[in-house]
C-alpha positions in Angstrom: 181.4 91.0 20.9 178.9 92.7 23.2 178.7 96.3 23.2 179.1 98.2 26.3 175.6 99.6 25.7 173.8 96.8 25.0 175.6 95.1 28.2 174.1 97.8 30.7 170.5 98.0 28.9 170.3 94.3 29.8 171.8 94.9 33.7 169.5 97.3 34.0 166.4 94.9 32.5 167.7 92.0 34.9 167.4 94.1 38.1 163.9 95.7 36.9 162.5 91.9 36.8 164.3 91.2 40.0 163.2 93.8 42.1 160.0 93.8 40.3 159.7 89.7 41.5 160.5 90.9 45.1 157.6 93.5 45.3 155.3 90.7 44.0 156.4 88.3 46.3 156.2 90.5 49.7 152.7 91.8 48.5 151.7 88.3 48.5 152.9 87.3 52.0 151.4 90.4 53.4 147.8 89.5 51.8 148.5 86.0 53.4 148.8 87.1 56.7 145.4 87.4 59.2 144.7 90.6 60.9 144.1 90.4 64.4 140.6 89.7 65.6 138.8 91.9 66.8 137.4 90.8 70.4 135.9 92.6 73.4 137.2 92.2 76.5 135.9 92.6 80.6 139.1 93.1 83.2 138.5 90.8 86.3 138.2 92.3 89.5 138.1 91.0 93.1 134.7 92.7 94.1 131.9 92.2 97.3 129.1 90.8 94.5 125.0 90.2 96.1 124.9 86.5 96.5 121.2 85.3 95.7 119.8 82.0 96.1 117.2 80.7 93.4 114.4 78.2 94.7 111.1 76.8 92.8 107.9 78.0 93.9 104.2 78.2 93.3 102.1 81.1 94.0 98.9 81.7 95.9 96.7 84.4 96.3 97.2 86.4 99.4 93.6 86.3 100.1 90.9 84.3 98.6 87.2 84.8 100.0 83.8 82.7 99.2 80.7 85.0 98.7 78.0 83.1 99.7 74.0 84.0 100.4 74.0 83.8 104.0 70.0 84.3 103.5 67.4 82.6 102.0 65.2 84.0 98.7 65.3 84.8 94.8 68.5 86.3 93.9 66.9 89.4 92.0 70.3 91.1 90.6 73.9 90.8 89.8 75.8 94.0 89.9 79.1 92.7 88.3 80.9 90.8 85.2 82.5 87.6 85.6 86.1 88.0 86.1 85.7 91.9 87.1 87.9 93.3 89.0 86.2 94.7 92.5 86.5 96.7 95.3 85.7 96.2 98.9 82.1 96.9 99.4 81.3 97.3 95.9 77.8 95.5 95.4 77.4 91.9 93.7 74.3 90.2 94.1 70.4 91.5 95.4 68.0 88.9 96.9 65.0 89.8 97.1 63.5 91.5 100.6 60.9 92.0 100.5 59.6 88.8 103.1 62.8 90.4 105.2 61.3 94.4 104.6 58.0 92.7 106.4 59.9 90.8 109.1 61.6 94.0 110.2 58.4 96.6 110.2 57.1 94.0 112.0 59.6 93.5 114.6 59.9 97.7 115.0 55.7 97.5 115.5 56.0 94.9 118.3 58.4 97.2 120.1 56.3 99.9 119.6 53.2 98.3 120.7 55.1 97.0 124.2 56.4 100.6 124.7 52.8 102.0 124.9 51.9 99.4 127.2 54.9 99.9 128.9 53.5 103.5 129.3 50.3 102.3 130.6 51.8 99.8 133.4 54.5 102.8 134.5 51.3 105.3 135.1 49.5 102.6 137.0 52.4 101.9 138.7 53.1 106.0 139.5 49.1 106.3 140.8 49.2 103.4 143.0 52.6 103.6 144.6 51.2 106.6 146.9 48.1 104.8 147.6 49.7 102.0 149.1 52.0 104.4 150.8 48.9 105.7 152.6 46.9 102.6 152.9 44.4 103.3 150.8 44.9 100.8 148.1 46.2 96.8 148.4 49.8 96.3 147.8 49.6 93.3 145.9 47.9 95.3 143.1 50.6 97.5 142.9 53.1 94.6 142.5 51.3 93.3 140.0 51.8 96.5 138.3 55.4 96.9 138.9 55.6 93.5 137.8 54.0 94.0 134.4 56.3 97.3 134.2 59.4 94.8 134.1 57.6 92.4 132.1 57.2 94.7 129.5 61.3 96.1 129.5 61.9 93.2 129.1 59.8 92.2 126.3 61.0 96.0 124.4 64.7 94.8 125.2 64.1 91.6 123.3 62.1 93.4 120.7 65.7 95.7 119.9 67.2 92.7 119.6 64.6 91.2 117.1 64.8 94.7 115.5 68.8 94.1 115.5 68.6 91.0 114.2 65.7 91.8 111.2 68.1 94.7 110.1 70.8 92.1 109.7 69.1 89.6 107.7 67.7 92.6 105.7 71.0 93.6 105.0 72.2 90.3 103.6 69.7 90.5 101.1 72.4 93.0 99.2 75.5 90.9 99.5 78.7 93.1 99.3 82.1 92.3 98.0 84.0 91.6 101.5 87.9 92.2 99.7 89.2 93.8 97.0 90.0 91.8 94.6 89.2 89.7 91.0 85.9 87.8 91.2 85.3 84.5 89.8 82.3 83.6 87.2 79.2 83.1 89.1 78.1 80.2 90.3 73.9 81.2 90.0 72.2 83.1 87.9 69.8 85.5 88.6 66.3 83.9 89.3 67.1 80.8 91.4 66.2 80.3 94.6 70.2 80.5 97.3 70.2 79.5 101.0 67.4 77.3 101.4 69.1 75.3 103.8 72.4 75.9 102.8 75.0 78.8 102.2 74.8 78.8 98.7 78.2 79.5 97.0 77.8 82.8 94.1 81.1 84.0 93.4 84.8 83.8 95.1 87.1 87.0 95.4 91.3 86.4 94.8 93.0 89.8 96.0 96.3 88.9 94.1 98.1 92.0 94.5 100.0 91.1 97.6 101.2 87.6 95.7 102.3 84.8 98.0 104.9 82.7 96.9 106.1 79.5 98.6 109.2 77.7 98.3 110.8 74.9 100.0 114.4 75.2 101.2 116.6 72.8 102.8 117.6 72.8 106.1 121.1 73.5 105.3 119.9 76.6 103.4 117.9 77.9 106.3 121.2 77.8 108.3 122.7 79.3 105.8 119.9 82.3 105.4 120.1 82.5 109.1 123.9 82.7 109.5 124.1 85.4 106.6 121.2 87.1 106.2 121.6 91.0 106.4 117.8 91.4 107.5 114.8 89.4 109.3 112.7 90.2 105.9 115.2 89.0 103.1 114.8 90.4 99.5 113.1 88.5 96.8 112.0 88.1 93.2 110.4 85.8 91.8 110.7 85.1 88.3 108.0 83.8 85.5 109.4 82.7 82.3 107.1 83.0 79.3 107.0 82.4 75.1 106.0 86.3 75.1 108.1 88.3 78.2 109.9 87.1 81.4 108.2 88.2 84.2 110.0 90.0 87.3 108.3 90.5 90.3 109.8 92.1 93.8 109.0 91.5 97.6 110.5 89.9 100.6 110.5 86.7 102.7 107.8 87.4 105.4 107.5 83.9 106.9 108.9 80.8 108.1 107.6 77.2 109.1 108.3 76.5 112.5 109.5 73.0 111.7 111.1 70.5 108.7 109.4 68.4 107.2 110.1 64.9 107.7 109.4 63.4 104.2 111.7 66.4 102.5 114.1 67.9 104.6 112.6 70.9 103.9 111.5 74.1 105.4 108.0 75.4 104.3 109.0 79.6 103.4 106.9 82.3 102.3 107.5 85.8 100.3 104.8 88.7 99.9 105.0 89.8 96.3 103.9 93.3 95.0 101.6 92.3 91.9 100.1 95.8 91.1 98.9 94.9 86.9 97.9 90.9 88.1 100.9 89.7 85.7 101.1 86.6 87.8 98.0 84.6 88.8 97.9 82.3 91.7 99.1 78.6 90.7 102.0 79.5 88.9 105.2 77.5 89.0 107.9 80.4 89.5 111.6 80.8 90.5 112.3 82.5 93.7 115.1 84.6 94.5 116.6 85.2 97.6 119.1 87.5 98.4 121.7 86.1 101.2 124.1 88.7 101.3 126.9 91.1 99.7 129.7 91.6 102.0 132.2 89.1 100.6 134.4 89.4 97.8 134.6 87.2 94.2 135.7 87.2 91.3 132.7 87.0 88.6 132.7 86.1 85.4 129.4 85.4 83.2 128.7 81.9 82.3 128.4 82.2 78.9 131.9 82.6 77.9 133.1 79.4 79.9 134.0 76.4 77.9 134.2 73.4 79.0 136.5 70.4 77.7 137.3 66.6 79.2 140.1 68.4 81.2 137.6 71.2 83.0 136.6 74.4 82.3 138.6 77.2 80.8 137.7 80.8 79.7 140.4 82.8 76.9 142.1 85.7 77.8 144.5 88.6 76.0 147.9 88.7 77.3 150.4 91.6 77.2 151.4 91.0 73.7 147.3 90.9 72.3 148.1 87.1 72.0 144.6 84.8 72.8 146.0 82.3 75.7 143.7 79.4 77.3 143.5 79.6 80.8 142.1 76.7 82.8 139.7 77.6 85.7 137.8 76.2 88.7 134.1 77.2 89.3 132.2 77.9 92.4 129.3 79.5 93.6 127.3 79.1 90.3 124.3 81.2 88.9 122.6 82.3 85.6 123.8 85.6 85.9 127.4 85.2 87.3 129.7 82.5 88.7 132.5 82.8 91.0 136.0 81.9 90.1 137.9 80.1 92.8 141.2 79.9 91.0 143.0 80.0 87.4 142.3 84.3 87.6 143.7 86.7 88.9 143.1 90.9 89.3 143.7 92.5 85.9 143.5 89.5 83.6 141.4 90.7 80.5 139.3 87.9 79.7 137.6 87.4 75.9 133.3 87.8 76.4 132.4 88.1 72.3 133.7 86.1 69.4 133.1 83.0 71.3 133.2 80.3 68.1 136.3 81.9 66.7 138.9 81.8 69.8 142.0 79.6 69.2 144.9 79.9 71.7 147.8 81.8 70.5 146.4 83.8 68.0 146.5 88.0 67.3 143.6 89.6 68.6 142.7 93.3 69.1 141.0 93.7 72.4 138.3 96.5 73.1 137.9 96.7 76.9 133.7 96.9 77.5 134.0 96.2 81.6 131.9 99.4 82.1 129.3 97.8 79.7 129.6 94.3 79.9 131.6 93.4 83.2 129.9 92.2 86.7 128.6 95.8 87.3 126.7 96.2 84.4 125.2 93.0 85.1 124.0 93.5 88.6 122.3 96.4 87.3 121.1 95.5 84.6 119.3 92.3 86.0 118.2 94.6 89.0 120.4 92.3 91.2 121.8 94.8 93.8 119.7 95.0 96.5 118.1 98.3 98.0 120.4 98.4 100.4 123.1 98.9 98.3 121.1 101.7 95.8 
């Protein structure tokens, strides 16, 4: 026979196990289950959104000037460093003058020696013009006076000139920089003998800072710059990728060709870059930039955080219940820093941008809303992409 004691010491044993089984079991379903993940989020938004255009290019300098000796003699000095940076009118080269010092003292003593005869044939001319007046001296002497007076302003007139033309030379003997700008290595050393016969080539100047850039659009995208366009001088960069930094340079389209050409399609277009610190040099292969317009409303999304299956391509966003859904989309107008989507969104959807590799439809997330930091805006500005216009 049990005793009532012994009966409730082992009820009370039982339920202790039981409820202690219990505890153990829920703690173990709650360590199974996966927090949400964590994911940040951008909140699409129908917005107006600068539409740019990207084009290869190459660029050239926007002036490039061969300093040649436009003299003959010994070049005597060089007044720069290959590769120097110059200004206009800085000195570069010195020939030597002194056959051209000799040519021009001898010009300004010709003159002077025609003026004193000129003197001589003017008084001649002054004492006989009376005497002929009166009849007391044969005209034809006196013509043959005034005609030596002409003679001789004639022969000073040409002597300025060979004056004029003795400074000249003289002054090409010092050989100036003609445009701001980097010059070249030289192409002669001091000592040799330049333009015997020839110009002789000594250096060439690059002024690089305007930088052209040329690029080649197609007719349809002329129409379409001409249709669009806000202003007659549209805003571009140009962009140089590089293993150290990405280059970004700013300017404007300041010219285009006045017909296509045949073999391309093309249209020949050109944009005046500002290159203060020379970070691009002429001959570079470059993207070019050109901003359309940004009166018409998209909705953007970054590129990045588009996937893309057999079926099309879909981005992931948070519904109302934090649950990840797949959402398929069609793309349009299509760049490196934004692409519009034509359908599949709508205003308000809160689309997934981090996380990327750990998305699954259906699964808990907790969303973090970083439109402010990572959403179209930020984007424009942070690539520079909005336009003056709009600043």
């Amino acid at each position: 026979m049990i005793k009532p004691l012994s009966l409730l010491h082992a009820l009370s044993l039982s339920s202790l196990l039981l409820l202690s089984a219990c505890s153990t079991e829920e703690k173990q379903q709650q360590r199974k289950q996966t927090p949400p993940l964590q994911v940040e989020t951008i909140t699409i938004q129908e917005q107006t959104v600068p539409i740019w255009k990207q084009f290869t290019g190459k660029t050239k300098a926007s002036s490039d000037q061969e300093v040649r000796a436009r003299v003959s003699g010994v070049l005597e000095k060089r007044y720069f460093q290959d590769g120097q940076l110059v200004h206009k009118g800085d000195k570069l080269f010195k020939i030597e003058d002194s056959e051209y010092v000799a040519a021009l003292n001898a010009a300004k003593a010709k003159k002077a020696q025609d003026e004193a005869s000129l003197q001589l044939a003017t008084a001649d001319v002054n004492r006989y013009a009376p005497l002929v007046k009166e009849g007391l001296a044969p005209r034809a002497t006196l013509e043959q006076y005034q005609a030596q007076q002409a003679g001789l302003k004639a022969a000073i007139a040409g002597d300025k000139a060979q004056i004029k033309k003795a400074e000249i030379e003289l002054s090409y003997t010092l050989i100036k920089a003609p445009i701001s700008g980097r010059a070249s290595a030289r192409y002669v050393d001091v000592g040799n003998l330049v333009g015997q016969g020839e110009a002789t080539l000594l250096t060439t100047i690059v002024n690089i800072n305007p930088l052209y850039a040329y690029f080649s659009p197609s007719q349809d995208d002329v129409r379409t710059f001409s249709k669009y366009r806000k202003s007659d001088k549209s805003e571009v960069f140009i962009e140089l990728d590089g293993s150290r930094e990405d280059i970004r340079l700013d300017g404007y389209v300041d010219f285009t060709n006045n017909s296509v050409d045949p073999l391309t399609s093309t249209i020949n277009m050109r944009a005046i870059i500002k290159n203060p610190e020379d970070k691009i040099l002429p001959g570079s292969f470059v993207y070019v930039n050109v901003f359309i317009n940004d009166t018409y409303k998209f909705k953007m999304i970054p590129p990045e955080i588009i996937f893309n299956d057999q079926l099309g391509s879909y981005v992931y966003v948070v519904d109302k219940n934090s649950t990840l859904k797949k959402v398929d989309i069609k793309t349009g107008y299509t760049t490196k820093y934004y692409v519009s989507v034509q359908s599949g969104l709508k205003d308000g959807d809160r689309v997934v941008v981090s996380a990327l590799m750990k998305l699954k439809p259906n699964i808990k997330v907790k969303a973090t809303d970083v439109t402010q930091e990572k959403g179209i805006d930020a984007i424009l500005k942070s690539n520079k992409l909005i336009p003056t216009t709009k600043k």
